[in-house]
C-alpha positions as CSV (number, residue, x, y, z in Angstrom):
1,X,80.9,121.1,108.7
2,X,80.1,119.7,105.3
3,X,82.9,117.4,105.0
4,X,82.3,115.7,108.6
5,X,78.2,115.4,107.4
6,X,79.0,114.1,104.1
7,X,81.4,111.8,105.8
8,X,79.4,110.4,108.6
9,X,76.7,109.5,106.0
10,X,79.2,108.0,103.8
11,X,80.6,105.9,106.5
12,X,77.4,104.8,107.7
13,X,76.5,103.0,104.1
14,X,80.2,101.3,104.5
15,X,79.9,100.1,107.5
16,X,75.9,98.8,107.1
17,X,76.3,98.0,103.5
18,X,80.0,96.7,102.7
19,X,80.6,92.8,102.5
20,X,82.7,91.1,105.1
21,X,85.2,90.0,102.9
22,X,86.7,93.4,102.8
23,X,89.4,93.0,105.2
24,X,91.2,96.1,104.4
25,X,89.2,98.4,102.0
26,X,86.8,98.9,104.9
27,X,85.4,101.9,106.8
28,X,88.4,101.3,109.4
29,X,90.8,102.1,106.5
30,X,88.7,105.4,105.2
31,X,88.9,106.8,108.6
32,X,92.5,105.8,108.7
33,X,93.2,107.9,105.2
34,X,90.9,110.5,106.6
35,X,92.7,111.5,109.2
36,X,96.3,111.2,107.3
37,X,94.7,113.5,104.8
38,X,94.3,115.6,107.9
39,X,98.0,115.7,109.3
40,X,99.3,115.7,106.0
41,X,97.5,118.9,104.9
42,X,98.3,120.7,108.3
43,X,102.1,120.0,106.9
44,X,101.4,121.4,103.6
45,X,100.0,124.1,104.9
46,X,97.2,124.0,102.7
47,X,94.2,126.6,103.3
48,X,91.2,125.6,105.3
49,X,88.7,125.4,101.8
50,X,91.2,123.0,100.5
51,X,91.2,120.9,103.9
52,X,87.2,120.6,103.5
53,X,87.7,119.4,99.9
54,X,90.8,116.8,100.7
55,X,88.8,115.7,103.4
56,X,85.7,115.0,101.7
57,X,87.6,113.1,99.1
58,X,89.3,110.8,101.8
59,X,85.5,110.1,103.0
60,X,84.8,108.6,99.5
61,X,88.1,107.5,98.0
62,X,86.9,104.0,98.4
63,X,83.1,104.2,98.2
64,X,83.2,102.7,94.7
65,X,83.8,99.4,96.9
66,X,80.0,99.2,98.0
67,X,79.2,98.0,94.5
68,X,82.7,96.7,92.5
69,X,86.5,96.7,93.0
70,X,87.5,96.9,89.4
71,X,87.8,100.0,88.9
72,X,86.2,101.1,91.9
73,X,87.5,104.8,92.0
74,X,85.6,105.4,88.9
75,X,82.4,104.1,90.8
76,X,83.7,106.3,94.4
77,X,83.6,109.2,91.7
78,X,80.6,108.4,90.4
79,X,79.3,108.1,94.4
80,X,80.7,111.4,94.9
81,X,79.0,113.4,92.1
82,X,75.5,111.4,93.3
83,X,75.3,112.2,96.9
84,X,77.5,115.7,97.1
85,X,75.5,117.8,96.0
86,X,73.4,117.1,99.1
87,X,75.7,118.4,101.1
88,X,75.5,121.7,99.6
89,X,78.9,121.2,97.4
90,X,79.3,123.0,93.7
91,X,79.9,121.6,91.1
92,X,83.5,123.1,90.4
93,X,84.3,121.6,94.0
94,X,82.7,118.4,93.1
95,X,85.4,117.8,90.1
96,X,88.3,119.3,93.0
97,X,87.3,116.3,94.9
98,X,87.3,113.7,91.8
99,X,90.6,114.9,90.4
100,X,91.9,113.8,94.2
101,X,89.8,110.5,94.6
102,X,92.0,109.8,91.0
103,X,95.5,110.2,92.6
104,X,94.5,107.0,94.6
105,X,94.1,104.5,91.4
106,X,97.5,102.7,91.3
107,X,99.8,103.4,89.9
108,X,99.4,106.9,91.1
109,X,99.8,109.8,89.1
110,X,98.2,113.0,91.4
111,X,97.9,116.2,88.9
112,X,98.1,118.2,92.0
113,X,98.2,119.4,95.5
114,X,95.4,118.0,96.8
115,X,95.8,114.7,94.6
116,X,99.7,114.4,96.4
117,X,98.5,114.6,99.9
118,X,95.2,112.2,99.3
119,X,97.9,109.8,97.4
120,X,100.2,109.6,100.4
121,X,97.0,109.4,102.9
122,X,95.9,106.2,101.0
123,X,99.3,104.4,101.9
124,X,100.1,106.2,104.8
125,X,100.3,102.9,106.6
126,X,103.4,101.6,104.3
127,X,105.8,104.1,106.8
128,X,104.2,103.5,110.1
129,X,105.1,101.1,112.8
130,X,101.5,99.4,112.6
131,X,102.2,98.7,108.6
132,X,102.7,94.8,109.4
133,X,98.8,94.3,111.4
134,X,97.2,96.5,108.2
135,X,99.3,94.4,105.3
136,X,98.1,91.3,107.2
137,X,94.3,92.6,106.8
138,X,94.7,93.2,103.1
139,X,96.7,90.0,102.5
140,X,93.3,88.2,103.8
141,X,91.3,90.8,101.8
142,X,93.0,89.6,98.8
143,X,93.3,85.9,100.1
144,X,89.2,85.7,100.1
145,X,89.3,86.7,96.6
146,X,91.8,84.3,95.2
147,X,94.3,87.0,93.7
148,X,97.2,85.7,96.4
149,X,97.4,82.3,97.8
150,X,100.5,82.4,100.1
151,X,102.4,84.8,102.5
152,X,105.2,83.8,100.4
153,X,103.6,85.4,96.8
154,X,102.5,88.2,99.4
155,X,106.2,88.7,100.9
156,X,107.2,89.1,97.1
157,X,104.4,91.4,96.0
158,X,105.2,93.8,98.9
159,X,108.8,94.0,98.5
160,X,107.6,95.2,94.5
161,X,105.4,97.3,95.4
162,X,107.2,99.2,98.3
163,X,110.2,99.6,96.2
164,X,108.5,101.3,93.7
165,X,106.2,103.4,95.6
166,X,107.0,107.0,96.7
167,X,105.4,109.8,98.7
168,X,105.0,112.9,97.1
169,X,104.7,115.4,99.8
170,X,107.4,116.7,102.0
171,X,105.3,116.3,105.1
172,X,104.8,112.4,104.3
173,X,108.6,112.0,103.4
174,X,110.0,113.1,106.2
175,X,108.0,111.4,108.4
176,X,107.1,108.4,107.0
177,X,110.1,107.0,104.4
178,X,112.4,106.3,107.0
179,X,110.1,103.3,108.7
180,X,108.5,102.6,105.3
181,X,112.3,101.7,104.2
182,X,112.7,99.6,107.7
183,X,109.4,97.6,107.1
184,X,110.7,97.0,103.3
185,X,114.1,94.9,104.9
186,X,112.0,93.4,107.2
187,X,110.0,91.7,104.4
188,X,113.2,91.4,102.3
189,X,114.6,89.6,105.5
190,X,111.8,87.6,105.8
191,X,112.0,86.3,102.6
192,X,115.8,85.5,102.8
193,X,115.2,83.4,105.8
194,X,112.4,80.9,103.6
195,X,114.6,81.4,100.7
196,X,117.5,79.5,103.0
């Protein structure tokens, strides 16, 4: 009960108070990693204390983008520390749900369970069929702020970073690695075919 309160208020002050320009990192895609956090823990088998606490991370992950993106899950920590308490969360399960909003920071390194599963929530999308509609809003996402300029750059920067991400949970590699290694030679295809 605490998790879906301290999410709905979190989700409210994304989707009232985050700028447009955030094509991807948006409330859409916190729901998104909230409920991969969810099907990934019910693989893990996880217990139902450390559900609440993976889910309440997956409701702030990406908080910190309300006021920077440098950076920005130091400032979802800092978000989290602020406005849990509220909710009736200690202190010890306050630093739980840091400890798993840090697995997210690229490149990730979770230190444990609940890191792993909140890791592979974030890029859940990279082994689904819809990964091509959700690249597309981040390639305008990064398009308004300059850092790419062509689909081309994009292509390049995906095949990179695909290649040298991994899942780190069972659940998430047996059911997402397959199509996550399709969508990778689509790109690589893609690219061939301008190359030509």
């Amino acid at each position: 009960m605490r998790a879906e309160k301290a999410g709905q208020f979190i989700i409210q002050k994304l989707e009232q108070e985050l700028p447009q320009k955030y094509t991807y990192h948006n409330a859409a895609h916190t729901r998104d990693v909230h409920q991969a956090a969810q099907r990934l823990a019910e693989g893990e088998g996880i217990s139902a204390a450390d559900i609440e606490l993976l889910l309440t991370a997956a409701w702030y992950h990406d908080a910190g983008y309300l006021t920077c993106v440098d950076k920005h899950e130091d400032e979802s920590i800092r978000l989290a520390k602020q406005y849990l308490p509220g909710f009736d969360y200690t202190e010890q399960e306050i630093d739980q749900i840091c400890n798993a909003i840090t697995a997210t920071r690229l490149p990730q390194t979770p230190l444990d369970k609940l890191g792993e599963i909140l890791a592979d929530a974030d890029l859940d999308y990279l082994g689904r069929s819809d990964f091509f509609s959700i690249s597309d809003k981040l390639f305008e996402e990064l398009r308004l702020a300059g850092t790419v300029t062509d689909s081309i750059t994009w292509d390049k920067m995906q095949v990179k970073f695909l290649q040298e991400h991994q899942y780190f949970t069972k659940t998430a590699i047996n059911t997402r690695q397959l199509q996550k290694e399709l969508n990778l030679a689509e790109i690589i295809a893609r690219l061939n075919f301008h190359e030509k």
